[in-house]
N, C-alpha and C positions, 0 to 999 in steps of 0.2 A: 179223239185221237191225239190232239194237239198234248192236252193234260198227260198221257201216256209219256210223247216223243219228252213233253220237258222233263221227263225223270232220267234221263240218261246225263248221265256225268262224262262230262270230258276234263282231259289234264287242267288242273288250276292255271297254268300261265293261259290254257286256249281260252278258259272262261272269262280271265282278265280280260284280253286284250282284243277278243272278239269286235266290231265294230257294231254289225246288222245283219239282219236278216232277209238274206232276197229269198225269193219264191220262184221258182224255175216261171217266165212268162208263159202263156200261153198266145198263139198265133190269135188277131181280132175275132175270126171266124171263128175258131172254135171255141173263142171266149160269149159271141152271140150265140151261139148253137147251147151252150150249156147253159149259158147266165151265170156264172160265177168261174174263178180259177181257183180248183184244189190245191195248189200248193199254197196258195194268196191264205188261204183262209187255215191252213194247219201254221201258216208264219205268224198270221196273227195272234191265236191261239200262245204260240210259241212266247212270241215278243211278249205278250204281257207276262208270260212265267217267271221267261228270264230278266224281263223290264231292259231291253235291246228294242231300237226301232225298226220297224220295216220299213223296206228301201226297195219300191216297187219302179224306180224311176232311174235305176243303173245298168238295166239290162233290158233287151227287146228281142224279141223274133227277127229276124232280116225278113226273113220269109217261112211262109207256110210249109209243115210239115206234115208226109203220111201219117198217120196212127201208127208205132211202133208196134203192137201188141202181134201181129202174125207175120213180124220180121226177123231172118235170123239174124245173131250178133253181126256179121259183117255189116248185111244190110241196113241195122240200125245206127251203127255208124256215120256210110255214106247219107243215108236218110238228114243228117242233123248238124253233117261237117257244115261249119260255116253259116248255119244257121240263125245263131244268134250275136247281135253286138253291142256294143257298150252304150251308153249313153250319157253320162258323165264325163268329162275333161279329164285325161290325165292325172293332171294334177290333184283334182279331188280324190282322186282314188287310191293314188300312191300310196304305199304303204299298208293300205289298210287290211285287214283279215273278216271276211265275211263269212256267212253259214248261209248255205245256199237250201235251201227248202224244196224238196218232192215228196210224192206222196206215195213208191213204189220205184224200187229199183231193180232194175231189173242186168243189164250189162255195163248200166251206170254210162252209157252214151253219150244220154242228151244231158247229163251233169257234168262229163267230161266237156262238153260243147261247152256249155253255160262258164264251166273255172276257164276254159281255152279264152274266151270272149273277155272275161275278168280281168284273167291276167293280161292279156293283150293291152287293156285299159290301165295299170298301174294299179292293180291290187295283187299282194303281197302273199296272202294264203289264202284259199278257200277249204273252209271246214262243208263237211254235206251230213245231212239230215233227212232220212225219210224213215213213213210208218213202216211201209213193209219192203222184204225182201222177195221178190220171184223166184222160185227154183232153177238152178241155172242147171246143164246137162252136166253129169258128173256128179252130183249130191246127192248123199248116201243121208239116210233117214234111220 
C-alpha cells in the first residue's frame, strides 16, 4: 500500500520543503488490541520512498476515541474534537511542514483533529496522505 501512496506526486516546492512524516497516533488501547498502528506502518513504507523521517513522537491521543466507522460526519467530529495533542515544544515545530499519514479517509475529521493539534503546536503546513478514500453521500460513480 505504502509503495502505491509513494507514487503520488505533490507540487515540487511541497516535496522540497516537506519536513516528516507523522502517522495519525492511535489511542494505547487500541494500539494493544491490534498490535500494531496502520497509519505507523504505511509512514514507514512511505519514509523510506521519499527518504523523509518519521516523526512518531509530535503527536498523541489526549484521549480515547469511539471507532468512527458507524458515525455520521457530525458525529465524527465531536467524536475527535480535542482529541489529539502535540508533544513537541513550540519552538521545535515552528515553521515546519509535515505529512500526516492515514490509512482511509473518510470526512477527514480525525486528520482535521490531528493538523488542529499541529498547528496549535507551531507547524506551518500540514500536507495529508492516505490509501484510500470512503464514499462520501453525494458521490456519483
Amino acid at each position: 500500500m505504502a509503495r502505491r501512496m509513494s507514487a503520488l506526486r505533490f507540487p515540487a516546492d511541497v516535496e522540497r520543503e516537506r519536513a516528516a512524516i507523522v502517522p495519525v497516533p492511535l489511542a494505547e488501547s487500541r494500539q494493544r488490541e491490534r498490535g500494531y498502528n496502520q497509519s505507523e506502518q504505511l509512514a514507514v513504507g512511505l519514509a523510506s520512498a521519499w527518504n523523509l523521517p518519521v516523526r512518531t513522537d509530535l503527536i498523541a491521543r489526549a484521549r480515547a476515541t469511539a471507532t468512527q466507522t458507524r458515525l455520521t460526519p457530525g458525529e465524527r467530529q465531536r467524536n475527535v474534537a480535542n482529541a489529539f495533542r502535540t508533544l513537541a515544544d513550540r519552538g521545535s515545530l515552528r515553521g515546519l511542514h509535515l505529512v500526516l499519514v492515514d490509512d482511509v479517509v473518510t470526512t477527514a475529521a480525525t486528520l482535521n483533529a490531528c493538523a488542529a493539534a499541529l498547528h496549535e503546536g507551531g507547524v506551518r503546513i500540514v500536507s495529508f496522505v492516505t490509501f484510500g478514500r470512503a464514499p462520501a453521500v453525494g458521490d456519483r460513480w
